[in-house]
N, C-alpha and C positions, 0 to 999 in steps of 0.2 A: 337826708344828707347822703347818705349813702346808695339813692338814686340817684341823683347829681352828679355823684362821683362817677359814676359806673357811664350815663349820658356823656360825662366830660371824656370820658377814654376811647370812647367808639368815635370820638370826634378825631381823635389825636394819630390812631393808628389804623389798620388797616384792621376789615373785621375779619374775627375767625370766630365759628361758634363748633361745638363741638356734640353729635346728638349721640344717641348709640348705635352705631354701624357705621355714623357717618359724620366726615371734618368736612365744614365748607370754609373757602375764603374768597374773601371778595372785595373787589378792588379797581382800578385804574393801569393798564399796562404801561411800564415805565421803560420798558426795551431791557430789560430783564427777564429772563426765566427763573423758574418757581425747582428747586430741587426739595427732595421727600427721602428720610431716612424711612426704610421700611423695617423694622424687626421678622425676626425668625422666632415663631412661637413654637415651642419643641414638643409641649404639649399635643398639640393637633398637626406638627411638623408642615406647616407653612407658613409663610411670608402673610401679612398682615393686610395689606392692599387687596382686595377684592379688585375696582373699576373705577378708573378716573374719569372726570366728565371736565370739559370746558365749556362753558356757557351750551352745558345740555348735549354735548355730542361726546360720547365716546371717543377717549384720545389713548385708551392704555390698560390693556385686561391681566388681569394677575400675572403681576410682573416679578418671577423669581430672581428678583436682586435686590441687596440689603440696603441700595441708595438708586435712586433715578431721579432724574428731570422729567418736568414739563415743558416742551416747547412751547410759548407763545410768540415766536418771533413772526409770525405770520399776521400779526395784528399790530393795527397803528396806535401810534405812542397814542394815549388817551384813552385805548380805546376799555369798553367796559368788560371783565370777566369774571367768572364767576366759578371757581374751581370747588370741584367737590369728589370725595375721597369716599368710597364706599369701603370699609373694612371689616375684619372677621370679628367679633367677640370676645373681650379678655385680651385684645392686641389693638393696639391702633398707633398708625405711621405719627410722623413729625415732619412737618413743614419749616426748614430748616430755615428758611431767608424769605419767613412772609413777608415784611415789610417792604419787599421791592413793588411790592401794588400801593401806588397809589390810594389814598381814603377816599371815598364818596360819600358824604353826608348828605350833599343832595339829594330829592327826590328824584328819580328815571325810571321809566322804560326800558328795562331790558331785552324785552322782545314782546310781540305781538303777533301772532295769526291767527288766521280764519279754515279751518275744514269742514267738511261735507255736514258736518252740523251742531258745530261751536264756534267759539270766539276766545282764546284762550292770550293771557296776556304774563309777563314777569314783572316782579316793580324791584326797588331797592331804595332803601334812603323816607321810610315815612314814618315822619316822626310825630304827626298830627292824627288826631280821627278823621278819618275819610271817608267819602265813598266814592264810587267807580261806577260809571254810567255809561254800558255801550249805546252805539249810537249809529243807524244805516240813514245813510241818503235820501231825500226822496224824491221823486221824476220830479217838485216845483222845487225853486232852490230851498233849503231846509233841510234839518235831520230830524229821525223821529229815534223818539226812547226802546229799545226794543228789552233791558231791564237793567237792574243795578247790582251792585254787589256792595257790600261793609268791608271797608278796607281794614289789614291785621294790623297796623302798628308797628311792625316791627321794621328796625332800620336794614337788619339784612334781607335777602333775598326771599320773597312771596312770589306764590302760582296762583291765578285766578282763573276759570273759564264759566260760561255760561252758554247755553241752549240756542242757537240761532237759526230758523226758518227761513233757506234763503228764497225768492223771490226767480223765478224764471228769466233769464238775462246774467247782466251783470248788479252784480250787490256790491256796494262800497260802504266799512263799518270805521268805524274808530272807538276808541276809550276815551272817555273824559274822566279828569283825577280832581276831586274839588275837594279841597281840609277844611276843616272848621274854623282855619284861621283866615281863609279867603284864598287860598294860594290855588291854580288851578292849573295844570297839564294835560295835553293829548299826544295819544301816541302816534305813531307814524299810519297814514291813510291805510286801511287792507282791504284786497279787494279777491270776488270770491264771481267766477263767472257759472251759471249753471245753467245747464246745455243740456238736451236729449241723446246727442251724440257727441261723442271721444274728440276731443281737437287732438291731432298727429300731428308730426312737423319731418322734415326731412331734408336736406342728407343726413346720417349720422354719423358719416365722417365727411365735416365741410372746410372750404377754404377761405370762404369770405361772409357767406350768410346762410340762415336757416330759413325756411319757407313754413308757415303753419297753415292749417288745413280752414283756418276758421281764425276772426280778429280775436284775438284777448290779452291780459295781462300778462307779460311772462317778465320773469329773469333768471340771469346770468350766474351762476356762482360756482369760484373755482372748485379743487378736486377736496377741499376742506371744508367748503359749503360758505367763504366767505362773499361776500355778493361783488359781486364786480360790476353789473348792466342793469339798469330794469327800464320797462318801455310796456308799451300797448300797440300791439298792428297784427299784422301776418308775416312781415319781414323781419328779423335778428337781424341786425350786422355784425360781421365778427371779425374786420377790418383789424381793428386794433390789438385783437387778443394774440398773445403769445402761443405755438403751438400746445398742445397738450391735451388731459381730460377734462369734461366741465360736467357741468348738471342744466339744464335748463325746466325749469320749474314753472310749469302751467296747469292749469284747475287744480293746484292745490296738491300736486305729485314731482318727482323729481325724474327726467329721462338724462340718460347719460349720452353725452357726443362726445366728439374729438376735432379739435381745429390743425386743419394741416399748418 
């Protein structure tokens, strides 16, 4: 009974779990920001907060004040996040209006890539036994097994990666999510180009497009790393983007530009 109850509550509100050093919550962005009462521990004479993370990026380093905000307003209503509170010992902050995130009890994907020699993916929402099976391309149409993982069970937030040998050219992998109960998702296509030589791109300060030195996957993402563009050529267009900084992200690395 008292599993049921505890099942029925992560359903109703938003999750927060609490480890030692560290508060996550996790949720659905409602056009709300997340504010955090931080304590002053006199004992060790600092603030409680270590390092905030939003969905994995450093947003906020030991921050000496007894209340902050997180901004999420850079993300669209819906979208999924995932905050986490690294704090000192014998202290830890409060999240004072979790409930502005949205629940996901759903299974998701929170993110997935691929680098120089893994396959590393985030889930949220699983409430069944599972397992996870990446999965590359191969030259006839078809994918082959390249290995699996045992999914944890747990409705908040799981990191998964696994070993992958990429293949000379372009690799293209996915995740497959299959429960016991029949239910089965994949994550968004990832693609992994591997080259003898460096693809370059250039201007780095452009007004309309980038040029790359060699064809491949690349994108766009603003100066917070949210993805604005993604394509495959030797041409970027940058027609539409507003001036500023970006990052343009190819074989798997981030180079910074500037759009007049």
């Amino acid at each position: 009974m008292r599993r049921i109850t505890l099942l029925f509550i992560l359903h109703v509100i938003c999750i927060a779990r609490v480890l030692a050093g560290e508060l996550v919550l996790s949720g659905a962005y409602q056009g709300k920001d997340v504010f955090v009462q931080n304590p002053f521990n006199r004992v060790t004479s600092s603030f409680c907060t270590q390092k905030v993370f939003v969905n994995d990026r450093l947003v906020l380093e030991d921050p000496k004040v007894s209340a902050f905000k997180i901004d999420l307003s850079y993300l669209a209503i819906n979208d999924l996040v995932v905050i986490r509170i690294e704090h000192r010992e014998g202290c830890r902050p409060t999240i004072i209006n979790q409930y502005v995130l949205k629940t996901v009890a759903d299974f998701k994907f929170l993110s997935a890539e691929v680098d120089n020699n893994s396959v590393r993916w985030t889930t949220f929402g699983e409430k069944q036994p599972g397992v996870f099976t990446v999965q590359r391309e191969t030259p006839k149409p078809g994918w082959e097994k390249l290995g699996s993982v045992q999914g944890k069970q747990n409705l908040s937030d799981n990191f998964y990666a696994i070993s992958a040998d990429h293949v000379k050219g372009e690799n293209k992998y996915r995740v497959r999510y299959s429960s016991n109960d029949g239910f089965e998702a994949y994550s968004l296509d990832l693609y992994y180009t591997k080259v003898d030589t460096l693809i370059t791109f250039k201007p780095v300060i452009a007004t309309s497009q980038l040029t790359l030195s060699d064809s491949t996957a690349f994108k766009v993402l603003d100066f917070q790393g949210k993805l604005i563009k993604q394509g495959r050529g030797r041409e970027v267009l940058l027609i539409n983007l507003k001036p500023g900084e970006y990052f343009l992200e190819i074989q798997n690395r981030r180079e910074k530009f500037i759009k007049r």
